[in-house]
C-alpha positions in Angstrom: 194.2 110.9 182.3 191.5 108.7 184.2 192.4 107.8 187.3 192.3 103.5 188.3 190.0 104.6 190.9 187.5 106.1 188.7 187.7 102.9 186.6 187.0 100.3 189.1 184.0 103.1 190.2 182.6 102.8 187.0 182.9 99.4 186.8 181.2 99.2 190.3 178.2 100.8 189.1 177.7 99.3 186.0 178.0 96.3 187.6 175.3 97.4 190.3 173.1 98.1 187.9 172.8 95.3 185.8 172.5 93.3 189.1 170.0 95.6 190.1 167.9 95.2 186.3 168.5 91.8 186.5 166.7 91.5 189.8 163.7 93.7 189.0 163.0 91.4 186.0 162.8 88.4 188.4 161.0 90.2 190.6 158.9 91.5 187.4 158.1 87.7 186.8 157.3 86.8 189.9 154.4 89.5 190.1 152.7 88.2 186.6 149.9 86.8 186.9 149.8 83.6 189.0 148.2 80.1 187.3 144.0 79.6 188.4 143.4 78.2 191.6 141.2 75.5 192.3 137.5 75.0 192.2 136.4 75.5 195.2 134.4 72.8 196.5 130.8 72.0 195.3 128.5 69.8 197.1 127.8 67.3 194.4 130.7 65.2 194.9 130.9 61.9 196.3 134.5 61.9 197.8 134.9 62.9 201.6 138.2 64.1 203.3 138.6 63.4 207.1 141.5 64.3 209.7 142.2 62.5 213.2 142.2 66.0 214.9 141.4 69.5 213.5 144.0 71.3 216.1 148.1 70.6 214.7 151.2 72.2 215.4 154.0 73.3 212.8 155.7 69.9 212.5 153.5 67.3 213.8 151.6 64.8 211.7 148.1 64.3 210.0 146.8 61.2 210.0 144.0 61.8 206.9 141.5 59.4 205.4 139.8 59.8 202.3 136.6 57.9 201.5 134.3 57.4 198.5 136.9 57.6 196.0 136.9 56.7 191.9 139.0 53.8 191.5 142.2 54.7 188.9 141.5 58.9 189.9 144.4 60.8 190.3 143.7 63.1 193.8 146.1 65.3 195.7 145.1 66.2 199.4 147.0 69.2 200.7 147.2 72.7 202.4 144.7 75.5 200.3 145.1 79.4 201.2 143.8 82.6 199.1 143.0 79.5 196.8 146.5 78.2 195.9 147.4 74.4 197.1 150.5 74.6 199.2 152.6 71.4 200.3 150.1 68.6 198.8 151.2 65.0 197.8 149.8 63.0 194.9 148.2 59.7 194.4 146.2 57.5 192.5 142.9 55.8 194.0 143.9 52.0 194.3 140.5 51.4 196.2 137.5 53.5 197.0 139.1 54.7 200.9 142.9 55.6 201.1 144.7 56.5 204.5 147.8 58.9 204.7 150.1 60.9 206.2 151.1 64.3 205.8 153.3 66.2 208.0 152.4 70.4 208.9 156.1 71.8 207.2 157.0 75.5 208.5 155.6 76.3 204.9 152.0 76.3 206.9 152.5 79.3 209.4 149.9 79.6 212.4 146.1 79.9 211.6 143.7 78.9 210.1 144.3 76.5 206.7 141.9 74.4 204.5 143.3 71.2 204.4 141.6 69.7 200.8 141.4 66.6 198.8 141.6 67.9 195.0 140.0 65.5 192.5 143.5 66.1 189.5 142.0 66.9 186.4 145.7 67.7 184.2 148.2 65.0 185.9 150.7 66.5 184.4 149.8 70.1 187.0 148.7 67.5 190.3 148.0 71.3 191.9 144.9 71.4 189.9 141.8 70.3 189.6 138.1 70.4 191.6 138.3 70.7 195.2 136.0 67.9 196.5 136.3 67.6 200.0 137.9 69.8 202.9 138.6 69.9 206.7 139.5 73.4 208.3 142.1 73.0 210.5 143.9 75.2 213.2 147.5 75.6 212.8 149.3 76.4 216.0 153.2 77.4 216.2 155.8 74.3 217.2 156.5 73.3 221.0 159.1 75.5 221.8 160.2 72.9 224.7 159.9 69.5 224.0 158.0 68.0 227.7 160.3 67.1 230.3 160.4 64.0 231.4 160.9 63.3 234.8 162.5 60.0 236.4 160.3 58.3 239.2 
């Protein structure tokens, strides 16, 4: 006779193991191939990309301008390393220059990052399209002490 403990044992490990195939196939997914970048930028477009500093920490804010743009274009402006966009925002050219905001999340570790205006060419996937414009910024890690402030 089999013994309850052997039962819930070979439950256990039946168990284990389907958790255990279940994660390799996410993590199976995960390694396929990932979608194409974007173009990197060429120098005959028009647009231009400009940032109030090129030094940020992790959680301040940019203060970005983007000039020369097509009126009715859909653009995202955001972070670009090993060619993949990371924390971008999307919008559509209401006039030629726009002015935005976009704050350095703890996605964007210390370093160096290209910080890109992408001209959208699917708006239904605002990660991609043709680079046109890019500032290289330095990314430096968060205050650790906020400045003391002192009484007179």
């Amino acid at each position: 006779m089999v013994s309850r403990k052997a039962i819930l044992a070979g439950v256990g490990i039946a168990v284990a193991g389907a958790v255990g195939y279940l994660m390799y196939n996410v993590y199976a997914q995960q390694q396929q191939a990932p979608p194409s970048p974007p173009t990197p930028p060429p120098t005959q477009y028009p647009e231009v990309l400009q940032t109030d500093r090129t030094t940020y920490r992790v959680a301040e804010v940019i203060n970005w301008t983007a000039s020369n743009l097509i009126t009715g274009q859909q653009y995202s402006v955001g972070f670009v390393k090993n060619g993949y966009l990371i924390d971008y925002q999307t919008f559509v050219a209401s006039s030629s220059s726009q002015y935005g905001q976009t704050l350095v999340t703890g996605q964007i570790t210390p370093g160096t990052w290209e910080f890109a205006l992408i001209r959208v060419s699917n708006p239904s996937d605002s990660s991609r399209g043709i680079i046109v414009s890019s500032v290289t910024l330095s990314i430096l890690p968060p205050e650790r002490f906020p400045p003391r402030i002192y009484p007179m």
